[in-house]
C-alpha positions in Angstrom: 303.8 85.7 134.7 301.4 86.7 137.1 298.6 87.3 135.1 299.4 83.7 133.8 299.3 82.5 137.6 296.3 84.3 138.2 294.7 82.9 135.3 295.8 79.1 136.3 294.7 79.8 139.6 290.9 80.2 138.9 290.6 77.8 136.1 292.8 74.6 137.8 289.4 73.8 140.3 287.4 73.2 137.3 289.8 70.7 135.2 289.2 66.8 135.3 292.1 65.3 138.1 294.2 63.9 135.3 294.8 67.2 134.4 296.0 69.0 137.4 298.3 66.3 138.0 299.8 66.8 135.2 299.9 70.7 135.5 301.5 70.0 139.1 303.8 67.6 138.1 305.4 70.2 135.4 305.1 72.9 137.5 307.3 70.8 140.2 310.2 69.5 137.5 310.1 73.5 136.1 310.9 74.7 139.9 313.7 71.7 140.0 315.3 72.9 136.6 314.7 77.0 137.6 317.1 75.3 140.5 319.4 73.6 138.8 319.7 76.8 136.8 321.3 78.6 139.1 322.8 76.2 141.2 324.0 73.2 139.2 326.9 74.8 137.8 328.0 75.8 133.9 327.7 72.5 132.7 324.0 72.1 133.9 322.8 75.9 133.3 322.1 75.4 129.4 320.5 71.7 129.7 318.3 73.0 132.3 317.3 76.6 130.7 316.4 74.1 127.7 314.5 71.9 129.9 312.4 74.9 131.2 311.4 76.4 127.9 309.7 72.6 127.0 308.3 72.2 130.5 306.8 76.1 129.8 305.5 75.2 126.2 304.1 71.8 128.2 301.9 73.9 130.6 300.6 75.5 127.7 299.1 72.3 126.5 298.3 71.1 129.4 296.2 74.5 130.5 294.8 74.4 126.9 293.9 71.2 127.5 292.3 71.7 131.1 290.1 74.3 129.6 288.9 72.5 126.6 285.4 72.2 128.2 285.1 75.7 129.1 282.9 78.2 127.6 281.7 81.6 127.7 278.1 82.2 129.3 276.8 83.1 125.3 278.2 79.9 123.7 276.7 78.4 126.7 273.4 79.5 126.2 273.6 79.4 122.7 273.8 75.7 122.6 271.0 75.7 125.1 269.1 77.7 122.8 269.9 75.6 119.5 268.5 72.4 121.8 265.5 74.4 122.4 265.9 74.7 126.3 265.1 77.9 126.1 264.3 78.4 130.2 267.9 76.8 130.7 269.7 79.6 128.2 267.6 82.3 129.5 269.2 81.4 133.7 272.5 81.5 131.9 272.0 84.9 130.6 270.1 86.4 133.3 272.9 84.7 135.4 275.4 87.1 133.3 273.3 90.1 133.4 273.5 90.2 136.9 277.2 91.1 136.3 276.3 94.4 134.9 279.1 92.9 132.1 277.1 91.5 128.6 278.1 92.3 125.6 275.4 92.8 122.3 275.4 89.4 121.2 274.3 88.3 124.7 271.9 91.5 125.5 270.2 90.0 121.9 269.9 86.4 122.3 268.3 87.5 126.2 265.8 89.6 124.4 265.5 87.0 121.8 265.1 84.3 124.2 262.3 86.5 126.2 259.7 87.1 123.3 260.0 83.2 122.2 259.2 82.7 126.1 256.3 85.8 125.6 257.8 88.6 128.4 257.4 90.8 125.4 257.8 93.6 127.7 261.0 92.6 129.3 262.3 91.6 125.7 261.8 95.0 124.7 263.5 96.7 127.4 266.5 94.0 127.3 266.9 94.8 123.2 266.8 98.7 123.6 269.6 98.2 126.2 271.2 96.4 123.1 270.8 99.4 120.5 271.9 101.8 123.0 275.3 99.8 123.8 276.4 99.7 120.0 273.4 102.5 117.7 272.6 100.8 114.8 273.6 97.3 114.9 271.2 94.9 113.0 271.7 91.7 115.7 269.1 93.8 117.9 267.3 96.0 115.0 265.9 92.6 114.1 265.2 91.7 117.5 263.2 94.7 118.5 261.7 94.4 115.2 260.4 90.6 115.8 259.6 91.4 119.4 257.8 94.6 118.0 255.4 92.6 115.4 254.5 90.2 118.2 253.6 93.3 120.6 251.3 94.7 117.7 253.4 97.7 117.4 254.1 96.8 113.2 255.1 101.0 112.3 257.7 100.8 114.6 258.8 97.1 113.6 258.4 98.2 109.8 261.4 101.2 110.6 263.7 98.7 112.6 263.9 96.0 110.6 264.1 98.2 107.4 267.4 99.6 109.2 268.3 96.2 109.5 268.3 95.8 106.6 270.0 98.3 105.3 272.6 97.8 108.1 273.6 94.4 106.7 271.3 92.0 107.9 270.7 89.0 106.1 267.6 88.5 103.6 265.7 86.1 105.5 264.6 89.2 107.5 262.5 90.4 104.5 259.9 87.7 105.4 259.6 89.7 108.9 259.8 93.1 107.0 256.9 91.6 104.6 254.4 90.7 107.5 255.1 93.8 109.5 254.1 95.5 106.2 251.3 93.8 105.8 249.9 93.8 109.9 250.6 97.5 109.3 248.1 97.5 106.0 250.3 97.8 103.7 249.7 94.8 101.7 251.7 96.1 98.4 254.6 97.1 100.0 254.3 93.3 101.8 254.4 92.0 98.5 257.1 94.1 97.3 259.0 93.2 100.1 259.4 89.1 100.2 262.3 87.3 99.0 261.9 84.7 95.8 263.1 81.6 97.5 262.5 78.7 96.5 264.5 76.5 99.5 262.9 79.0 102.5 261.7 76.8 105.8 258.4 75.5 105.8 256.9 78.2 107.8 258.0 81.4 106.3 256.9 79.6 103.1 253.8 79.2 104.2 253.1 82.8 105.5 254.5 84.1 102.0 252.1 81.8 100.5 249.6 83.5 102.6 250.3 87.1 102.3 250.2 86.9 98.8 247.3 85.4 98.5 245.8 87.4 100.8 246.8 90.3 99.0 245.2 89.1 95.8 248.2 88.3 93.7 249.1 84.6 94.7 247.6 81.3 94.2 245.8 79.3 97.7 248.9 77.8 99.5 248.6 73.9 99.2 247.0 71.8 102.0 250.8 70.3 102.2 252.7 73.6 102.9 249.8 74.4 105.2 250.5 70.9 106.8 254.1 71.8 107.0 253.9 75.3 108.2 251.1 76.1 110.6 252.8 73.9 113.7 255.1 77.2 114.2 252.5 79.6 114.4 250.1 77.7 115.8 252.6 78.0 118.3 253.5 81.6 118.1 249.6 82.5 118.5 249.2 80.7 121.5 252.4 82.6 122.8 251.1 85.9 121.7 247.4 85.1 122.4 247.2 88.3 124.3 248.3 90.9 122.1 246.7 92.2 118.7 249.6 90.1 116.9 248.8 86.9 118.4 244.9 87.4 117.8 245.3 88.6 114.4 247.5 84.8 113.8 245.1 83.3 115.1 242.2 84.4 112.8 245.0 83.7 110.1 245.6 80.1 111.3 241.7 79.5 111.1 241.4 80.9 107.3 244.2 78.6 106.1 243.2 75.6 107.4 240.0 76.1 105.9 241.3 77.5 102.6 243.9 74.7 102.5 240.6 72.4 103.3 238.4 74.2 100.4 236.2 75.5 102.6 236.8 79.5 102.2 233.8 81.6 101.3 
């Protein structure tokens, strides 16, 4: 009971006015039949025991009710993320951290959220934090792996998100796996390494396209997927421009649009 009151006590201030009205208004008739109870005499003590277990189930609803708009600081900034307000998601995270109490879903998305904002560095060190909380876990393998491709470090992201993989993650990783492969110079074991599918978004279409032709065993990606995938790393070069990653994209972007133009050498 007093970890219910305790509870009630520092969610009520957030509920809409409605609400605590109605939470006081129950709590006021359950203190009335608690006193009728034990004071109304036998004929009123069963009625009123009756009327207390409804008025308790009611202040149930009613608190699930009141805290129907609540949400933990990851759903929070998981939405945030999804919307693409990616500075708002990050204050709600960093907001958490401070706590010194963040689980490995929210140590990821912070990383996560820190490479797409290009504090590679800080991703880094927020994603080992991760994989030293719970070994092995793929949420962060493929984090650190992703954050590792964009520093230039592609050895180190080839072993992490290989782990990853073999940890559970899901197959869309193999498109990371593949371009680590082939940043590293491994352009077989890049080709080896990319998923057949057919319904894959525009952009790792295009940069499967582009590996394999690059490595000599794929046709010239069309000027359409080329029109449909380059926005993302146009973007992603301009957020790595510093590093050998984000150069490297760069040269890339150049050579497609003028493959995808007909005017390669």
């Amino acid at each position: 009971m007093m970890e219910i009151t305790r509870m009630l006590t520092k969610q009520v201030p957030d509920w809409d006015r409605p609400t605590q009205i109605a939470l006081g208004t129950a709590l006021a008739l359950s203190g009335v039949m608690i006193g009728v109870a034990l004071f109304g005499g036998e004929a009123l003590r069963v009625p009123a025991i009756l009327a207390i277990g409804s008025l308790f189930l009611t202040i149930q609803g009613i608190a699930l009710w009141g805290n129907r708009n609540l949400v933990t600081p990851f759903t929070k900034a998981q939405r945030l993320y999804l919307r693409g307000e990616l500075n708002a998601a990050r204050e709600v995270l960093e907001a958490q951290r401070a706590t010194g109490a963040m689980d490995v879903q929210e140590l990821t998305l912070l990383g996560n959220i820190h490479r797409q904002t290009g504090e590679l560095a800080t991703s880094e060190t927020i994603l080992q934090a991760a994989l030293e909380a719970v070994p092995g876990h793929y949420f962060p393998l493929v984090g650190l792996g992703r954050t590792q491709i964009a520093q230039g470090d592609y050895p180190a992201a080839v072993g992490n998100l290989q782990e990853a993989l073999e940890g559970g993650a899901p197959a869309v990783v193999r498109y990371d796996l593949a371009e680590a492969h082939f940043r590293a110079g491994d352009e077989a074991a890049a080709i080896a390494t990319l998923p057949d599918d057919a319904e894959a978004e525009p952009h790792r279409a295009l940069m499967a396209a582009w590996l394999g032709y690059r490595a000599g065993g794929g046709d010239v990606p069309s000027a359409e997927l080329v029109e449909a995938g380059l926005p993302y790393w146009e973007a992603a070069a301009v957020r790595f421009e510093g590093t050998p990653y984000g150069q490297a994209l760069a040269q890339d972007i150049r050579e497609m649009q003028a493959v995808a133009n007909g005017h390669a050498d």
